[in-house]
C-alpha positions in Angstrom: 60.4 111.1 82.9 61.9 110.0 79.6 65.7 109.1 79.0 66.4 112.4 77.8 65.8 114.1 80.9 67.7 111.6 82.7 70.7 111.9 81.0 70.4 115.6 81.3 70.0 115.2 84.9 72.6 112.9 85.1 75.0 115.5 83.4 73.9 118.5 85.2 74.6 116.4 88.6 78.2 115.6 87.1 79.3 119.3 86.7 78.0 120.4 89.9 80.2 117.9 91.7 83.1 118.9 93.8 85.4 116.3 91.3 84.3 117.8 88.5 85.0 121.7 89.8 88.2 120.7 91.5 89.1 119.0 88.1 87.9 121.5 85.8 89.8 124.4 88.5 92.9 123.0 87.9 92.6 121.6 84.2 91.9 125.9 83.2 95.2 126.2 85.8 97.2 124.1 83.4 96.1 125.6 80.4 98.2 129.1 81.4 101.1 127.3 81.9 101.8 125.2 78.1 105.0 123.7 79.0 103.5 121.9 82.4 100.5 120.7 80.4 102.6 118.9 77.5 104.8 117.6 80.1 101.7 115.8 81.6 100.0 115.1 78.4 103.6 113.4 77.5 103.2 111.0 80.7 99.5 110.4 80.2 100.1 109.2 76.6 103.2 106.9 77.8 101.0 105.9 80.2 98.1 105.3 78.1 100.7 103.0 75.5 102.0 101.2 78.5 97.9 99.9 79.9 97.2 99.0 76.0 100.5 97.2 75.8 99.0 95.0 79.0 95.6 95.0 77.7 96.5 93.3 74.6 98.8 90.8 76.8 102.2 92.3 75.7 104.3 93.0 78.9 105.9 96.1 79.3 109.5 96.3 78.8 111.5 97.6 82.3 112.6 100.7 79.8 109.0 101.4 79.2 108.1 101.3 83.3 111.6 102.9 84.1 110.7 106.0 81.8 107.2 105.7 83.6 108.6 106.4 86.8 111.0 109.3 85.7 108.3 111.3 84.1 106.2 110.7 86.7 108.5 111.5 89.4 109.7 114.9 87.0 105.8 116.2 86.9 104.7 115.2 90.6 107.3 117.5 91.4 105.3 120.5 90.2 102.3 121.3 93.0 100.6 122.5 90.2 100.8 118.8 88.1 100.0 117.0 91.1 97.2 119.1 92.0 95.8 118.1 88.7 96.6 114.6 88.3 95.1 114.2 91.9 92.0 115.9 90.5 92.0 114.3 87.6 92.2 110.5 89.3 89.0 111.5 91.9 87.0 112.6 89.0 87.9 109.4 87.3 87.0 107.6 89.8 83.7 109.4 90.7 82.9 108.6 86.9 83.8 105.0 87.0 
């Protein structure tokens, strides 16, 4: 069996896992509702800016973690946004 096939196999085995469905369920889910999904892309990008910030040895400020927090606590609120960030995390996980 050559590499390609592998990785094709590899992929195939990916999408038919329960993480990825669940994910994928909920990801289409957030798509009909716009406002929901740019409040989560919103926290996922402060997120994101907060882990580089560390990465590269800066520390984040107590603003920075504070407004964490708040947008985090405002979107968990929705079961719809925690439904999909749950997904989300098991499918990252499941890929790491």
């Amino acid at each position: 069996m050559n590499v390609y096939d592998q990785a094709h196999q590899l992929a195939k085995a990916i999408q038919e896992s329960e993480e990825y469905k669940q994910y994928h369920a909920s990801d289409l889910k957030l798509k009909e509702k716009p406002d929901l999904e740019k409040m989560i892309r919103d926290f996922q990008q402060k997120s994101m800016e907060v882990q580089l910030k560390q990465m590269s040895g800066e520390q984040p400020g107590a603003e920075d973690m504070q407004q964490i927090q708040q947008l985090y606590s405002i979107v968990a609120m929705d079961p719809m946004a925690a439904e999909y960030m749950q997904n989300e995390m098991r499918f990252s996980v499941m890929m790491k």
